[in-house]
C-alpha angles and dihedrals in degrees: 000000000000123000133222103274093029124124113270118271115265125262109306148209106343136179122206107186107240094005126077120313110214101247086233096071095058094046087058083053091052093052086051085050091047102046090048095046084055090048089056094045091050088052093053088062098052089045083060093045100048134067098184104124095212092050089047097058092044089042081055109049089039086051082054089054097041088057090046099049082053083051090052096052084049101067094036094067088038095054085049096060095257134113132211121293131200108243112201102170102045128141100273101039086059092043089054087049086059103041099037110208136340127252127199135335097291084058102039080051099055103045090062099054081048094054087039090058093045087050098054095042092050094050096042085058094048095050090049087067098115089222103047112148117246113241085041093057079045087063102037087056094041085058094032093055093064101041091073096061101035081055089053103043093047096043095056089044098059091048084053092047093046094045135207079305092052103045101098088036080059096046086046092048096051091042091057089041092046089049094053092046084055090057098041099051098042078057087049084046100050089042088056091056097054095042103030102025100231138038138214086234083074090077125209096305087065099019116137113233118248099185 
């Protein structure tokens, strides 16, 4: 694992059309598969929990992107030579590990708005590395695109749900969430930079090409 101070890590993950992928590459894309696949699977549960009609038809259609954005990273991987691989050790599984199991609506809710943060966050670094292939920062807009949109309508719901009473419950309840997501990804992070020698927390100055 490298260390602060330490040289940078060497060139990293590549693809070179109808040359060799690093395998490295695909394994990244794997992780985004995985993490969208669990965010469809946690709105599901909500879908099966609320009654509300308006957040019905947005569940639903976020529960549609969310599908499409794993489709994406699909064929990505696919296009790129790779297969699907079973990720045991994503994002959201850590950060389940963490949390334990939700309870209720306000928790189901939150952890959502939690995952969708991390998502954005995690795309919009990725797309600021300066040698992103085309047709993957096609896809990294394409899902970042919706993640902003999926943060905000959920956000506003759950404060609606809670209530004028349940408003500092809810900003508790994302504060705590928002701490334990810190912790988990600069695991994730850590763990990237061991694995994968590099990670998209380096930022541009440092990115791996991927071209």
């Amino acid at each position: 694992m490298r260390v602060a101070g330490s040289p940078a890590p060497p060139a990293g993950p590549t693809s070179m059309g109808d040359s060799t992928t690093d395998p490295r590459l695909l394994r990244l894309f794997n992780y985004y598969r995985d993490a969208e696949l669990r965010g469809a699977g946690l709105l599901m549960k909500i879908l099966q929990r609320i009654d509300d009609p308006d957040a019905q038809v947005k569940l639903t259609k976020q529960l549609e992107e969310e599908l499409h954005h794993a489709w994406l990273w699909t064929k990505r991987i696919t296009d790129l030579g790779g297969m699907p691989e079973p990720v045991d050790d994503g994002y959201q599984r850590r950060l389940g590990k963490e949390l334990g199991i939700p309870r209720g609506f306000e928790q189901l809710f939150a952890l959502t708005i939690v995952v969708e943060e991390r998502a954005l966050k995690r795309y919009e670094a990725h797309a600021a590395w300066p040698a992103v292939d085309a047709e993957t920062r096609a896809v990294l807009h394409e899902v970042t695109k919706d993640e902003k949109w999926h943060t905000a309508w959920i956000e506003k719901k759950l404060h609606a749900l809670a209530g004028p009473a349940g408003a500092e419950r809810v900003e508790r309840l994302l504060a705590h969430y928002r701490a334990v997501d810190a912790r988990v990804f600069a695991e994730l992070e850590a763990k990237e930079r061991e694995v994968f020698g590099f990670s998209v927390a380096d930022g541009p100055a440092r990115a791996v090409a991927a071209s």
